[in-house]
N, C-alpha and C positions, 0 to 999 in steps of 0.2 A: 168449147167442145168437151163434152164429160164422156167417160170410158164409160161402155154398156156393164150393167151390173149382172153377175153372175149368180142365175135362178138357178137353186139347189133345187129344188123342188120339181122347177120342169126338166132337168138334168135326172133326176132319180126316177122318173115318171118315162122320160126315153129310153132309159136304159134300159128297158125291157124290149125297148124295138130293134135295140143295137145287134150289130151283125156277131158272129158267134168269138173271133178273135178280137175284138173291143171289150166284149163283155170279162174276157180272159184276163186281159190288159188292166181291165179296171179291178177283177179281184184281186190279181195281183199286185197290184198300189196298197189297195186297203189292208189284205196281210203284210205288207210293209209296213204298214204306217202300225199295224197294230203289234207285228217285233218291235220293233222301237220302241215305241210307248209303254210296252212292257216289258222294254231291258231295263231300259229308264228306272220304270218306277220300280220293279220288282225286283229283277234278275242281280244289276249291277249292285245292289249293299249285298244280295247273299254271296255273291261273286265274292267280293273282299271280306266275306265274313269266312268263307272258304280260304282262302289265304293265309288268313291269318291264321285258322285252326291248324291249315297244313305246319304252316311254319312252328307254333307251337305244338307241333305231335313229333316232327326231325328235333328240335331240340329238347324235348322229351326220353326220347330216343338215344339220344345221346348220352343224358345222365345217367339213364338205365346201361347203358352199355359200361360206362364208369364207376355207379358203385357195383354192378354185377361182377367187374373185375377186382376193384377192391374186397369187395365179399370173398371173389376168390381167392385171393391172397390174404386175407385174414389172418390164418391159421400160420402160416409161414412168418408173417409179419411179427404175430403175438410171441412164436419161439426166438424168433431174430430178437425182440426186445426184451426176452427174458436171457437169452444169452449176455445180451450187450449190459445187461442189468447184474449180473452173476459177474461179469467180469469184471465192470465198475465198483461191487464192491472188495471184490480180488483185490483189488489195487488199491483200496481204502486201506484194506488190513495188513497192507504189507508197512505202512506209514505207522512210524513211532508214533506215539504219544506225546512223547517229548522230546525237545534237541538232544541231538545225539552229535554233535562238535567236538567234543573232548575227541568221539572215539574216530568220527571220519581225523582229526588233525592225527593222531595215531596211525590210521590208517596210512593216509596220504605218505606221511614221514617213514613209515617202511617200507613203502610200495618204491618211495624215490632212495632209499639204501639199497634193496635189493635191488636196480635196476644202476645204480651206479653213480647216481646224481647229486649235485651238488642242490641244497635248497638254500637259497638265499631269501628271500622273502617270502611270510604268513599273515594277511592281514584279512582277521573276520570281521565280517559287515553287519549295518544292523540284521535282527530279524522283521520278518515280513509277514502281516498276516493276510491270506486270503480269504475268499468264500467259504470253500473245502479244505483251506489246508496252511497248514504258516511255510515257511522257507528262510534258509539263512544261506548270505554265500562266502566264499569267503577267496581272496585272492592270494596265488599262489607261484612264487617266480621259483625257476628249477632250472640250473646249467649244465650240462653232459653232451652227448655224442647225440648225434639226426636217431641213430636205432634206439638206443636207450630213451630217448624223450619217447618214441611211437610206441614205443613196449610199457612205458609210466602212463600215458594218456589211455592207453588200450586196459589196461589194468585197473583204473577208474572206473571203467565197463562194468568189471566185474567184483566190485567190493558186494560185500553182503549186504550192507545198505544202499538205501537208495541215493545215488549221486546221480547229477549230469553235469557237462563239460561244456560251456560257454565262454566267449572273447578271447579265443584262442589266437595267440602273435606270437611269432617264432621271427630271432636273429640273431645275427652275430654277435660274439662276444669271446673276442681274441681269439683262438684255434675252437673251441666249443662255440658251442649256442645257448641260447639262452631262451624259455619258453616260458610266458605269461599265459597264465587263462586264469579264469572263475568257475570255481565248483561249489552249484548247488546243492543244500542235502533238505529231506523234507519232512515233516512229521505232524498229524492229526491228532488233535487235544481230545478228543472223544472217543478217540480208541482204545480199548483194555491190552491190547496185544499187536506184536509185529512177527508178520510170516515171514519169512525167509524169500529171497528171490528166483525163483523156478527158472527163469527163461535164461539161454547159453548168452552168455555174453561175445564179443568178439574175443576173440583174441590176437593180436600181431605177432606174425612171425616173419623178423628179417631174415630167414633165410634164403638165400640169391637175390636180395633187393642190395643196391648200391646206395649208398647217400649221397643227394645229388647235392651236397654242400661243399665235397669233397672231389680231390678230382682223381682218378680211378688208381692212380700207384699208389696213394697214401687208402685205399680203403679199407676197410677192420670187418672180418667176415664174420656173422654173430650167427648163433648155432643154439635151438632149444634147449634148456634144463635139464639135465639129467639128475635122479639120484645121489646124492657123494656123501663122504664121510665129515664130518663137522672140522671146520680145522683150528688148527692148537691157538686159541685165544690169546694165549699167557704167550708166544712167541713176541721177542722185540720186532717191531714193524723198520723195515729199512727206509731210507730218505726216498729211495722213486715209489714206495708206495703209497707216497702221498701225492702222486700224481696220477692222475687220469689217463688212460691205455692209450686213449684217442690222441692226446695232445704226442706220444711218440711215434720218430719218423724211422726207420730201418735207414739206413745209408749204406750197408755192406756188412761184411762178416772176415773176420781174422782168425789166421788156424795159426795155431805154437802147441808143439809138443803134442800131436796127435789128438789136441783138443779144438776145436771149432767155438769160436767165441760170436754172436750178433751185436752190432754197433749200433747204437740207438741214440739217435739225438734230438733234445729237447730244449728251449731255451738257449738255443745258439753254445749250447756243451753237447760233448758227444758220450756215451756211456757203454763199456764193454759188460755181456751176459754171456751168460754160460748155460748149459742144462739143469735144470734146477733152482735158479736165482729166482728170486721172486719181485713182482714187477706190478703197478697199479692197484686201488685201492680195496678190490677186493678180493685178496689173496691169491690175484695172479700169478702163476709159476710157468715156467719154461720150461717145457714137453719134447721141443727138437727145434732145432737151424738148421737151416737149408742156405742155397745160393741166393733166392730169391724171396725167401718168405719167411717166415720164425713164427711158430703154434706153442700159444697158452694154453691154461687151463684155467679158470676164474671159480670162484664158490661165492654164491649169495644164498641167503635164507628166502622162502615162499613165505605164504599166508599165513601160513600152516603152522611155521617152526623149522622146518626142515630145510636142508640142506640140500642144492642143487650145482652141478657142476656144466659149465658152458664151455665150449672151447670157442679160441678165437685163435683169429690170426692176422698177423702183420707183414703187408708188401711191400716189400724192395720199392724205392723211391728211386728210379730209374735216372732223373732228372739231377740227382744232388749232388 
């Protein structure tokens, strides 16, 4: 049995007799078939040719939004790099030309006399050359009181050359301490000149700070620099003034004869003062005794040359 074959012919030849909603029917197939056939062919590549243009016009879009901001910040940019350019060579020219070691070991070496300190060990390293600039450092062991090393370190800050302060180790060492570090100093071989240093440095001020090395009866109150008159050189130096402030304890006070004496004991001996005596190694003198306390006077030299006077003071060791 064969399927009857389907006459187009007599089919398009009826459809003129066809009733009014067939005829509807059937143009609506054929505008079907003829959307299709020309999504198909036509529509669908301009479709994704549209696509793609969209996508490429937003990210278009975008770059233009990007250097439009760049553009606008240009002007600000170009000062920002002429500053940071101005400043970079600021700090060229403040770099020697050449080492300058003699003078920072000078330096260092006054900075730890005025401030009270013992220096036991100087050892300079090689030099270093960099990119922009060479470097030498040199290592530095120094013994005194917890305020005297932060007042030596802080003072590093502020030399007129350029130093910095690295590998810093602070310990004990017997009633004192003992503080290692390494101080760099720097200098550029193609420089004609060195500028001075503009910027404030820190400075420390133990004033109402305790040292937490210490436990609060034996604490030694340090008080800034004042102006003073130079003191007499040529004077013989007594035996406690080759001892350090720090290392003495207060233990009491004895009165004879309408005089008030302080007990000071150091090295398992005890020692009697009076107003006036002079006491540690920087021309400390005794100012007044009290029940509980006993106030010096100290003189070290500044930067400068000059002559500075510090008061200090020593508390009753409630415990001894």
């Amino acid at each position: 049995m064969s399927l009857p074959r389907l006459d187009l012919s007599a089919l398009t030849h009826n459809a003129a007799n066809w009733p009014l909603p067939g005829k509807a029917l059937l143009g609506c197939a054929l505008a079907a078939v003829v959307l299709v056939v020309g999504n198909l062919a036509y529509l669908s590549p301009s479709r994704e040719q549209l696509r793609q243009a969209e996508a490429q016009e937003a990210a278009l879009r975008a770059q233009l939004a990007q250097k439009t901001a760049l553009a606008a910040s240009l002007e600000e940019r170009t000062h920002q790099l002429q500053l940071d350019q101005a400043k970079a060579d600021e700090l060229v020219r403040q770099l020697p030309r050449a080492s300058e070691m003699p003078g920072l070991l000078e330096d260092i070496a006054r900075l730890a006399l005025a401030n009270g300190l013992l220096v036991e060990s100087v050892v300079p390293l090689d030099e270093q050359a960099g990119l922009f600039h060479s470097e030498r450092s040199v290592h530095i062991g120094v013994v005194g009181a917890y305020h005297d090393l932060a007042m030596f370190v802080s003072g590093l800050g502020g030399l007129s050359r350029i130093a910095t302060v690295h590998d810093i180790a602070l310990r004990r060492d017997s009633t004192l301490l003992r503080l290692d570090l390494r101080v760099k100093t720097y200098w550029h071989a193609q420089q004609g000149g060195r500028l001075s240093v503009q910027a404030a440095p820190f400075v420390y001020d133990p004033s109402g700070l305790r040292d937490p090395f210490q436990p609060f009866a034996a604490q030694v109150d340090h008080r800034s620099g004042r102006l003073a008159r130079a003191p007499d050189l040529a004077r013989p130096r007594g035996v406690l003034e080759r001892i350090a402030v720090d290392r003495f304890e207060m233990v009491g006070t004895l009165s004879r004869d309408l005089r008030t004496f302080a007990l000071l004991r150091v090295a398992s001996q005890v020692h009697r003062l009076a107003v006036g005596d002079y006491l540690g190694p920087d021309h400390g003198r005794v100012t007044a005794i009290h029940d509980g306390h006993i106030e010096l006077v100290e003189l070290f030299p500044d930067e400068q040359g000059a002559w500075l006077e510090r008061s200090r003071t020593l508390v009753l060791n409630v415990n001894s």
